[in-house]
CHARMM internal coordinates of N, CA and C (Angstrom, degrees):
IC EDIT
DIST 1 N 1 CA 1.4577
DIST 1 CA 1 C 1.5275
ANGL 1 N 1 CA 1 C 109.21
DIST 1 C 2 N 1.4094
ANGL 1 CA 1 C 2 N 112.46
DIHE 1 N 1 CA 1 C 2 N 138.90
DIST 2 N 2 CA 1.4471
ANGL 1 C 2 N 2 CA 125.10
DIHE 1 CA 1 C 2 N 2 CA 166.98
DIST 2 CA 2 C 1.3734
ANGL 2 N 2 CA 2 C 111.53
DIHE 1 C 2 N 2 CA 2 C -94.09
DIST 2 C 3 N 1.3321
ANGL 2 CA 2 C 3 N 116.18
DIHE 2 N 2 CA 2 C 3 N 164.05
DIST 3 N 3 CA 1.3782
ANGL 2 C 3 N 3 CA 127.64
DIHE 2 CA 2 C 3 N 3 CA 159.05
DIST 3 CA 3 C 1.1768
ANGL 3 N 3 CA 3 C 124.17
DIHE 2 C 3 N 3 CA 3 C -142.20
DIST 3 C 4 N 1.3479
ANGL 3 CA 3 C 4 N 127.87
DIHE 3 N 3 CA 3 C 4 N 139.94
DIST 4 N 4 CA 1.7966
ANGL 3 C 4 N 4 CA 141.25
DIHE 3 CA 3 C 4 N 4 CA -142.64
DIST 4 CA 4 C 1.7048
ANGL 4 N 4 CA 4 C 87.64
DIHE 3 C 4 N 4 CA 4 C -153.04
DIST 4 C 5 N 1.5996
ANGL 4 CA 4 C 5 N 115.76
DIHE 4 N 4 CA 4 C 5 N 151.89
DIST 5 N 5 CA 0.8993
ANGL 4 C 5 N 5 CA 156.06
DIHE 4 CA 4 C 5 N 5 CA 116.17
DIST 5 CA 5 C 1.4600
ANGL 5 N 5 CA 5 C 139.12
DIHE 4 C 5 N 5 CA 5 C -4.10
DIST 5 C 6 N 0.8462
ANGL 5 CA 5 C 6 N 148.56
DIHE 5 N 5 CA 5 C 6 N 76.18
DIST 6 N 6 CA 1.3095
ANGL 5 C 6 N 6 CA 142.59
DIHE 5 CA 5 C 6 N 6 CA 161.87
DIST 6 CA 6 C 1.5071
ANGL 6 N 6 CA 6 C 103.17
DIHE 5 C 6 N 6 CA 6 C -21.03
DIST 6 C 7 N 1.5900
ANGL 6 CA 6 C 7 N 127.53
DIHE 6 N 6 CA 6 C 7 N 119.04
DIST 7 N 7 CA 1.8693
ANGL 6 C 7 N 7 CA 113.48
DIHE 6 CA 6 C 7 N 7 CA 156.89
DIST 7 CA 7 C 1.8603
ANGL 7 N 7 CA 7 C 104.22
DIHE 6 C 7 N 7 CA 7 C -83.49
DIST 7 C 8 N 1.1503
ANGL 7 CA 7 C 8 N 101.38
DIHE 7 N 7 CA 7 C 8 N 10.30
DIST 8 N 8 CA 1.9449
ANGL 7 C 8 N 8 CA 82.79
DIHE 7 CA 7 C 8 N 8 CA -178.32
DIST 8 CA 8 C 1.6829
ANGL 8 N 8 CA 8 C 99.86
DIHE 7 C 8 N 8 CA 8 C -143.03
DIST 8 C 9 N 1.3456
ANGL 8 CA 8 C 9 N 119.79
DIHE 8 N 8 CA 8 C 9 N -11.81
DIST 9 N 9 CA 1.1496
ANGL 8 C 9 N 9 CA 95.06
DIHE 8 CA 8 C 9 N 9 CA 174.67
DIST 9 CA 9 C 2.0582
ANGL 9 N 9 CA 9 C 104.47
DIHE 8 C 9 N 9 CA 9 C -140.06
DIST 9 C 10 N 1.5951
ANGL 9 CA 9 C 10 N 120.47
DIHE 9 N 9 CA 9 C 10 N 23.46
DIST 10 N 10 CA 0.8746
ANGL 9 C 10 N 10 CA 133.37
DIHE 9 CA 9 C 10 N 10 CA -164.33
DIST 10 CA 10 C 1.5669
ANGL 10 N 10 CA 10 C 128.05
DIHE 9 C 10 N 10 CA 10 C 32.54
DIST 10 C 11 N 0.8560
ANGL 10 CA 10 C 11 N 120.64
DIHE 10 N 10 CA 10 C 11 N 15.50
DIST 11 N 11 CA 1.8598
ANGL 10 C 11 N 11 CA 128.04
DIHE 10 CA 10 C 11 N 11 CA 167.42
DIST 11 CA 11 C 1.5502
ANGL 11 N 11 CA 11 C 107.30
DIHE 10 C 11 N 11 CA 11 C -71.12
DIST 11 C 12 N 1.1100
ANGL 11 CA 11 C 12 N 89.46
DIHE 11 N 11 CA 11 C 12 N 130.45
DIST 12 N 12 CA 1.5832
ANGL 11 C 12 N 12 CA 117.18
DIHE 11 CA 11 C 12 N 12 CA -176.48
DIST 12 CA 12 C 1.8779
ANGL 12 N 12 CA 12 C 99.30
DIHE 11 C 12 N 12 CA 12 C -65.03
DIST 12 C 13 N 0.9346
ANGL 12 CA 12 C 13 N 107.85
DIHE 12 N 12 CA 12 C 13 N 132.27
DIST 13 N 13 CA 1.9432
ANGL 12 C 13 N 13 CA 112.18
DIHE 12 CA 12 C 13 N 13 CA 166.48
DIST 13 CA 13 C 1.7105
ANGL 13 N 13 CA 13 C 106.12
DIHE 12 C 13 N 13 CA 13 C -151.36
DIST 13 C 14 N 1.6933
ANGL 13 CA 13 C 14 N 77.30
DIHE 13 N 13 CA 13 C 14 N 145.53
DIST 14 N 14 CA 1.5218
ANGL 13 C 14 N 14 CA 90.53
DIHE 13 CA 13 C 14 N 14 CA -151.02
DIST 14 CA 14 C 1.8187
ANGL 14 N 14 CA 14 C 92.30
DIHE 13 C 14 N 14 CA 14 C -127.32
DIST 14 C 15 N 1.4746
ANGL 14 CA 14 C 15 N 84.55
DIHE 14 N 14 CA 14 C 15 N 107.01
DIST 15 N 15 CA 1.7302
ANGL 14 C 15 N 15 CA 97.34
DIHE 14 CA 14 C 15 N 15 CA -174.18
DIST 15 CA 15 C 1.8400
ANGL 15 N 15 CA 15 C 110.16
DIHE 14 C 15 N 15 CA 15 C -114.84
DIST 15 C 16 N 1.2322
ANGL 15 CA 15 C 16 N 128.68
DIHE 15 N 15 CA 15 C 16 N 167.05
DIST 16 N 16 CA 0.9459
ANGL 15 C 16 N 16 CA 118.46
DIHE 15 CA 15 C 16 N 16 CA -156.50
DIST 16 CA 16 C 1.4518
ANGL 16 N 16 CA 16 C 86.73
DIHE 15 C 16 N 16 CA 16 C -101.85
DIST 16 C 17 N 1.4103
ANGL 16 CA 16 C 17 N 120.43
DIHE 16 N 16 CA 16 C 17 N 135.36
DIST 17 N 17 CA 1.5862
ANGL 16 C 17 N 17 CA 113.01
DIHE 16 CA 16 C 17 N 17 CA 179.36
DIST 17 CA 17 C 1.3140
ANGL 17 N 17 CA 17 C 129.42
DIHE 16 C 17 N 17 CA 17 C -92.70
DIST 17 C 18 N 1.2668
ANGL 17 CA 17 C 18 N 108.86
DIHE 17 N 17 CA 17 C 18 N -6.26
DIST 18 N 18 CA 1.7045
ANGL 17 C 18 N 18 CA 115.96
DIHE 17 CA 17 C 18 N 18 CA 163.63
DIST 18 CA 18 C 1.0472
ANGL 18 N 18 CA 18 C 122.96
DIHE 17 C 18 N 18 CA 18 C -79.13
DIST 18 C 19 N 1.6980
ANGL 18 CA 18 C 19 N 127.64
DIHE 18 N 18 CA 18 C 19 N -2.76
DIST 19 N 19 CA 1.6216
ANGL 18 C 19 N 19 CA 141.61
DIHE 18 CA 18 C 19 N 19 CA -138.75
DIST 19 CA 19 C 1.7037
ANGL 19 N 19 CA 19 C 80.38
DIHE 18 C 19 N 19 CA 19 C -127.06
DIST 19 C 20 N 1.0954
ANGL 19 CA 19 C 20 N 139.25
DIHE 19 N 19 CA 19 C 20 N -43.61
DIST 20 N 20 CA 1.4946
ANGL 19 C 20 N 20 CA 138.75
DIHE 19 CA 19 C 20 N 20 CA -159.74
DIST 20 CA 20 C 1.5817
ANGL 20 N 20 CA 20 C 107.31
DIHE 19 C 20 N 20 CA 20 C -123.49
DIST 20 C 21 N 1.6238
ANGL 20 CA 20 C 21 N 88.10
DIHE 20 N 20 CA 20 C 21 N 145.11
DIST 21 N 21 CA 1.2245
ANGL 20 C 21 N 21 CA 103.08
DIHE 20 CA 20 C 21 N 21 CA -179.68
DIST 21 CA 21 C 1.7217
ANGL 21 N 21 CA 21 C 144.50
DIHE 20 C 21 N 21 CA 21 C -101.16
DIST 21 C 22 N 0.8252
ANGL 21 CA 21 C 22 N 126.75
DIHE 21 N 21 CA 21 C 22 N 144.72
DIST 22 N 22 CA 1.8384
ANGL 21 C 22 N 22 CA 117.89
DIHE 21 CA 21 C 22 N 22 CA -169.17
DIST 22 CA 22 C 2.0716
ANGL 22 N 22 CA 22 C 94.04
DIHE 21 C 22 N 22 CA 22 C -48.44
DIST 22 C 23 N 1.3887
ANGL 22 CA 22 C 23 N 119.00
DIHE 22 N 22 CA 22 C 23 N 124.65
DIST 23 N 23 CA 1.1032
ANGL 22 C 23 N 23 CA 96.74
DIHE 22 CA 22 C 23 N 23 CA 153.39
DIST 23 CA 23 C 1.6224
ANGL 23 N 23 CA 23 C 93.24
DIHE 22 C 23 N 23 CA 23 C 118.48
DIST 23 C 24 N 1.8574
ANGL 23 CA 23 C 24 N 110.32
DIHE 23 N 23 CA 23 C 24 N -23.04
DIST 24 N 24 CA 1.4703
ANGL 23 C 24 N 24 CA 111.06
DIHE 23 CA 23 C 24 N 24 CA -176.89
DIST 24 CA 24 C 1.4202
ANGL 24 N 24 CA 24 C 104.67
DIHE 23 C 24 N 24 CA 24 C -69.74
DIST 24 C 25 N 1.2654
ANGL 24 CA 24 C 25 N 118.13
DIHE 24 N 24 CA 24 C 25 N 176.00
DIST 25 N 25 CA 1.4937
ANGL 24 C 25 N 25 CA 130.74
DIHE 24 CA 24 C 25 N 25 CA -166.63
DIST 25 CA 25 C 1.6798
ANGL 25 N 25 CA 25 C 93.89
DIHE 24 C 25 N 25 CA 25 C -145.53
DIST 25 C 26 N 1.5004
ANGL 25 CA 25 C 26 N 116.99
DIHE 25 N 25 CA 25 C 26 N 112.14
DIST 26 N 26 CA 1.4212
ANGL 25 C 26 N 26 CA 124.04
DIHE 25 CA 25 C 26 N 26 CA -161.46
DIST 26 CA 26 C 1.7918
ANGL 26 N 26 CA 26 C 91.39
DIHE 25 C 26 N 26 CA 26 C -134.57
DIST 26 C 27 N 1.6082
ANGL 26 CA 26 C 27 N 118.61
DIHE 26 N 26 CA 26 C 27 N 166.79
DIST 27 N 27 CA 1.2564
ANGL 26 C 27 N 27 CA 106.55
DIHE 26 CA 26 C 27 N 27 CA -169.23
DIST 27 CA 27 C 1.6707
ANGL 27 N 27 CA 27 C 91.21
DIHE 26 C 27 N 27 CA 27 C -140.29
DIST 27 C 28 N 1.9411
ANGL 27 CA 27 C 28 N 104.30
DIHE 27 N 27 CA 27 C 28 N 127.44
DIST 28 N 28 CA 1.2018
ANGL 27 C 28 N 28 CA 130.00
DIHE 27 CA 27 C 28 N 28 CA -169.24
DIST 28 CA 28 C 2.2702
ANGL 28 N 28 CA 28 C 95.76
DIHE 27 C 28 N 28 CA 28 C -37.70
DIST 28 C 29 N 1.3187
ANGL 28 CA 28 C 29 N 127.60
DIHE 28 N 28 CA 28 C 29 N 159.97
DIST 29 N 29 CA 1.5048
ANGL 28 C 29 N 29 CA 119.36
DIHE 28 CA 28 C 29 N 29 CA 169.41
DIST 29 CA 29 C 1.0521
ANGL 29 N 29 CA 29 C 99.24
DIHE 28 C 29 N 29 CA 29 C -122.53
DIST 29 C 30 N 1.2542
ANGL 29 CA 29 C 30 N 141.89
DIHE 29 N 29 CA 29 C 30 N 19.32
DIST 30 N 30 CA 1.4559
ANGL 29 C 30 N 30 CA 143.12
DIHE 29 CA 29 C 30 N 30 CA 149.42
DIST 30 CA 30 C 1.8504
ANGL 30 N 30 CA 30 C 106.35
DIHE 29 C 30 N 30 CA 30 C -92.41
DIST 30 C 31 N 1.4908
ANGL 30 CA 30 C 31 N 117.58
DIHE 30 N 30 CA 30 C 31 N -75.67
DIST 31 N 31 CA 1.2596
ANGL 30 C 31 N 31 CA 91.46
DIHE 30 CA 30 C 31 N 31 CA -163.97
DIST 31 CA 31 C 1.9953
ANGL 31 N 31 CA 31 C 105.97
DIHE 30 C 31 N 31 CA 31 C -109.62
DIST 31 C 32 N 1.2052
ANGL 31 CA 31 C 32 N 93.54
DIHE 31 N 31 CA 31 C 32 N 7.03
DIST 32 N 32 CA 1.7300
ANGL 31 C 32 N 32 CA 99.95
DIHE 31 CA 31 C 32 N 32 CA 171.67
DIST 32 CA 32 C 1.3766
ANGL 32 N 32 CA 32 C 114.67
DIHE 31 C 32 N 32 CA 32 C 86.47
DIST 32 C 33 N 1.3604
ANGL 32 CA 32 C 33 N 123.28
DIHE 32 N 32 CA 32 C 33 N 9.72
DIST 33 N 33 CA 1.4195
ANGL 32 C 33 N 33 CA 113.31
DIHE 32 CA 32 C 33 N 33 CA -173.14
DIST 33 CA 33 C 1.7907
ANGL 33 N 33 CA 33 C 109.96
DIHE 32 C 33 N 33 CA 33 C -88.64
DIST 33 C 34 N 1.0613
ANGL 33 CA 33 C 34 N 123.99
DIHE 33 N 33 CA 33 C 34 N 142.98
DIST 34 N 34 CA 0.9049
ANGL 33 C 34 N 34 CA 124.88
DIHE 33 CA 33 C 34 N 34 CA -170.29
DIST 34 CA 34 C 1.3608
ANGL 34 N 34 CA 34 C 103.33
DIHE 33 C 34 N 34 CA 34 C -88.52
DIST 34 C 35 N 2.0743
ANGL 34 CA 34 C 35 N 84.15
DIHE 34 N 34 CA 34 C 35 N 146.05
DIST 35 N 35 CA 1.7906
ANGL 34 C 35 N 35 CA 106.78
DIHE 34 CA 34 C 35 N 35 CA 179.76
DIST 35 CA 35 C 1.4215
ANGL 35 N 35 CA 35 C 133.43
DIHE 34 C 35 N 35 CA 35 C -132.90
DIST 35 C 36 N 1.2319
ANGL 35 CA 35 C 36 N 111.84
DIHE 35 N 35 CA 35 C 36 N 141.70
DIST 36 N 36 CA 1.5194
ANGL 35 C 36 N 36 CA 113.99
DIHE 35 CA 35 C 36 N 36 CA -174.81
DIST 36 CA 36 C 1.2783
ANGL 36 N 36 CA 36 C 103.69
DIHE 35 C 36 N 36 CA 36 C -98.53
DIST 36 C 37 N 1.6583
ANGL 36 CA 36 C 37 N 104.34
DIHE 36 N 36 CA 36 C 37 N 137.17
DIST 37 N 37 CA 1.4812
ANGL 36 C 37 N 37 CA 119.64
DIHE 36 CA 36 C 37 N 37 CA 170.64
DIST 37 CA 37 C 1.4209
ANGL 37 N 37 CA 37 C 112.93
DIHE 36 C 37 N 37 CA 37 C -95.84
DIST 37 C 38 N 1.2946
ANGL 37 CA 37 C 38 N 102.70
DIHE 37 N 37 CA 37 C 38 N 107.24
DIST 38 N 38 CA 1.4828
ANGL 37 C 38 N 38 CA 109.14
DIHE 37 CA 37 C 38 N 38 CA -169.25
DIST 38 CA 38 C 1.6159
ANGL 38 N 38 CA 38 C 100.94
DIHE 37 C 38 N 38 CA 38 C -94.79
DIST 38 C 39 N 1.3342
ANGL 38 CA 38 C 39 N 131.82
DIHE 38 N 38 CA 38 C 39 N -29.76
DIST 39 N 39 CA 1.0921
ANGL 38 C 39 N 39 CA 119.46
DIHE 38 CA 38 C 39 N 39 CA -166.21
DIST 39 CA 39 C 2.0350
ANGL 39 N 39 CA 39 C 100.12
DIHE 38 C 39 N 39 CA 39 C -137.55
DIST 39 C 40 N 1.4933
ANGL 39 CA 39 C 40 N 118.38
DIHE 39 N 39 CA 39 C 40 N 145.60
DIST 40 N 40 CA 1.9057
ANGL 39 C 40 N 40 CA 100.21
DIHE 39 CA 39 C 40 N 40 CA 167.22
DIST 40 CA 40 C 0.9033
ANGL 40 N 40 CA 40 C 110.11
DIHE 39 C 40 N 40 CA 40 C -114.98
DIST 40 C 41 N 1.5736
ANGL 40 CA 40 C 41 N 130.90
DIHE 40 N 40 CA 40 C 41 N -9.21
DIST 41 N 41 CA 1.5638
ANGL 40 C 41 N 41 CA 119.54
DIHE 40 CA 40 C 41 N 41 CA -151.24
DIST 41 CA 41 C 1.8339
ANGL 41 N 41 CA 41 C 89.80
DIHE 40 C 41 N 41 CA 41 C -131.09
DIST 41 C 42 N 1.0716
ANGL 41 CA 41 C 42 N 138.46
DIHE 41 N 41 CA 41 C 42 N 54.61
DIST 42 N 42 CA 1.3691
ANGL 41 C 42 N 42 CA 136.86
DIHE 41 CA 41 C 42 N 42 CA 18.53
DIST 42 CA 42 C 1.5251
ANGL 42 N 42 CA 42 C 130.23
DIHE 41 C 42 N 42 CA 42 C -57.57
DIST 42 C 43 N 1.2463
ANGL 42 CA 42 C 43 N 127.17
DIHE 42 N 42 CA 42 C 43 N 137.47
DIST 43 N 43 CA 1.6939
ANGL 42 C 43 N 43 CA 110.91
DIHE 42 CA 42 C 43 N 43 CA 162.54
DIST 43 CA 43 C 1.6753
ANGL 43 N 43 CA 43 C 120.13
DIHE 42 C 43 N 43 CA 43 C -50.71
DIST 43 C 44 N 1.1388
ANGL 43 CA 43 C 44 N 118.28
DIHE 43 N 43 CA 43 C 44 N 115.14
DIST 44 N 44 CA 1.1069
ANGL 43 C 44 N 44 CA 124.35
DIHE 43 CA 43 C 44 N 44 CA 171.18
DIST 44 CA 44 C 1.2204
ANGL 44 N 44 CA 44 C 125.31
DIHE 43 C 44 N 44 CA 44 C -125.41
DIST 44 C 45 N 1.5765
ANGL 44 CA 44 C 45 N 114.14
DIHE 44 N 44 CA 44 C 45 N 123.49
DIST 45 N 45 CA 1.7284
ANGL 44 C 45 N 45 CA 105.89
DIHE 44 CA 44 C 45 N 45 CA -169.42
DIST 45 CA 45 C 1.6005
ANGL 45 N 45 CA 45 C 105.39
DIHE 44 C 45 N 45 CA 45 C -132.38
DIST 45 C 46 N 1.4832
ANGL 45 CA 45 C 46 N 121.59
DIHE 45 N 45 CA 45 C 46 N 135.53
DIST 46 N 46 CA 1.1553
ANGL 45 C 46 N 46 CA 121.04
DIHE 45 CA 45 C 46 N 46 CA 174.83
DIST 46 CA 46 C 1.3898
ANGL 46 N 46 CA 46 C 111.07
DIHE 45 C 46 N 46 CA 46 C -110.71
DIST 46 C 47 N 1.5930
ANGL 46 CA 46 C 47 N 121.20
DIHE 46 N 46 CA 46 C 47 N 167.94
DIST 47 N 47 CA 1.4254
ANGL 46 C 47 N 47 CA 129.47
DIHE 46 CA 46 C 47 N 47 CA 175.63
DIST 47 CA 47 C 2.0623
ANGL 47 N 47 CA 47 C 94.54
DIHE 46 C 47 N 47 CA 47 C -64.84
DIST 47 C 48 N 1.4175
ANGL 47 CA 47 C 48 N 105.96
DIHE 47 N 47 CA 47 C 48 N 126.98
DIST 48 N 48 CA 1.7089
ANGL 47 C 48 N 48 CA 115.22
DIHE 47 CA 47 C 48 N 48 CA 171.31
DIST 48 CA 48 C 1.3488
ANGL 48 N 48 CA 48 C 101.33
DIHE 47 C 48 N 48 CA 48 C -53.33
DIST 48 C 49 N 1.5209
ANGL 48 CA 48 C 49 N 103.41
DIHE 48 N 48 CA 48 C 49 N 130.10
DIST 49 N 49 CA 1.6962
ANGL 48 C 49 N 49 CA 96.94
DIHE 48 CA 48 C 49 N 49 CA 155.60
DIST 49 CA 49 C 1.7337
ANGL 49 N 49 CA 49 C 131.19
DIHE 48 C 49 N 49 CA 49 C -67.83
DIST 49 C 50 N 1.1847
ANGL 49 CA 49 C 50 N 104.91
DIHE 49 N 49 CA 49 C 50 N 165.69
DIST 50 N 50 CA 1.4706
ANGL 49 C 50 N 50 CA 113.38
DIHE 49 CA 49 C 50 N 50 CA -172.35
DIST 50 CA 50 C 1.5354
ANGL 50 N 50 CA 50 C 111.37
DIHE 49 C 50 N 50 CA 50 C -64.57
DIST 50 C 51 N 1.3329
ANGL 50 CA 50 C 51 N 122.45
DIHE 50 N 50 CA 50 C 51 N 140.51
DIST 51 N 51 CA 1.6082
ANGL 50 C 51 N 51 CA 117.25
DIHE 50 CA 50 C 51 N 51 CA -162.40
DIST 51 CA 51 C 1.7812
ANGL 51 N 51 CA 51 C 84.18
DIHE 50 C 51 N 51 CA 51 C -109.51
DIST 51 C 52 N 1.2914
ANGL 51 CA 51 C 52 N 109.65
DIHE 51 N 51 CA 51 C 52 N 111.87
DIST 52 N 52 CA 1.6475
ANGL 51 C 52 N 52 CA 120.84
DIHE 51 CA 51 C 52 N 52 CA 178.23
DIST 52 CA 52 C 1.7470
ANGL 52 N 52 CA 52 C 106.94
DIHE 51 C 52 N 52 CA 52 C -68.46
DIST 52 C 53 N 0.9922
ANGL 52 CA 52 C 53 N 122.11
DIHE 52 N 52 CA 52 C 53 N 169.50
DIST 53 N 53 CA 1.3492
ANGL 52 C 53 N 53 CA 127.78
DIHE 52 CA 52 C 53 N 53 CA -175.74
DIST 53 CA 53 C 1.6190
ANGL 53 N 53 CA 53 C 94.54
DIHE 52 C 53 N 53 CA 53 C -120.20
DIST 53 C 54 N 1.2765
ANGL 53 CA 53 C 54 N 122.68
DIHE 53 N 53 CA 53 C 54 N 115.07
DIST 54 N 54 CA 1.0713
ANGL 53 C 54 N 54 CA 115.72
DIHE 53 CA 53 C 54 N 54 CA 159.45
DIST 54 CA 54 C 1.3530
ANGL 54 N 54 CA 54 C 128.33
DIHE 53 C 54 N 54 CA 54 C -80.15
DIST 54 C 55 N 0.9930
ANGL 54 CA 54 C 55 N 133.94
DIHE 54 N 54 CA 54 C 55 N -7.65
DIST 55 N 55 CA 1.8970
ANGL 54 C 55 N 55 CA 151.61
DIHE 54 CA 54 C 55 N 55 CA 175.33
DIST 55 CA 55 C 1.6403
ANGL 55 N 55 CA 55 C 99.19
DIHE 54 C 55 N 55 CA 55 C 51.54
DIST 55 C 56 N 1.1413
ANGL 55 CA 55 C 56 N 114.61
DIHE 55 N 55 CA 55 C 56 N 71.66
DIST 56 N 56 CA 1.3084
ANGL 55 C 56 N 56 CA 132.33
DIHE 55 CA 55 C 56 N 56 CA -155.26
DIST 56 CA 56 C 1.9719
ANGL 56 N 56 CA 56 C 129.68
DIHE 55 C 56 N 56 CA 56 C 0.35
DIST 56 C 57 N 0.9153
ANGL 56 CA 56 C 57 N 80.68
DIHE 56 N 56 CA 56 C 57 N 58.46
DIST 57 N 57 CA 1.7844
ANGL 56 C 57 N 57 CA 111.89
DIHE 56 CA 56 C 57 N 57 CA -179.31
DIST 57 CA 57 C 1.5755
ANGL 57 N 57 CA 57 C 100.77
DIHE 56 C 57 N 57 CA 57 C -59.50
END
COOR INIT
IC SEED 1 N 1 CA 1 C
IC BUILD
């Protein structure tokens, strides 16, 4: 098991890092904001980017 950081609400979460992938989108269990695992070998998690609406463009 790894452990990462909250970037928005600092709570520690402790995900298994061989189980997830660079690129997954997982959601903080303290304040729910969703997170991207940008990096595992360190755990690294950033705030998800914004999913744009293209209004079928």
């Amino acid at each position: 098991m790894a452990t990462a950081a909250c970037p928005e609400c600092a709570a520690e979460i402790e995900l298994d890092a061989d189980s997830v992938m660079v690129g997954e989108i997982i959601d903080c269990p303290d304040c729910g904001v969703e997170l991207e695992v940008v990096n595992t070998h360190p755990l690294t998690l950033e705030l998800a980017p914004e999913e744009e609406e293209d209004w079928g463009e």
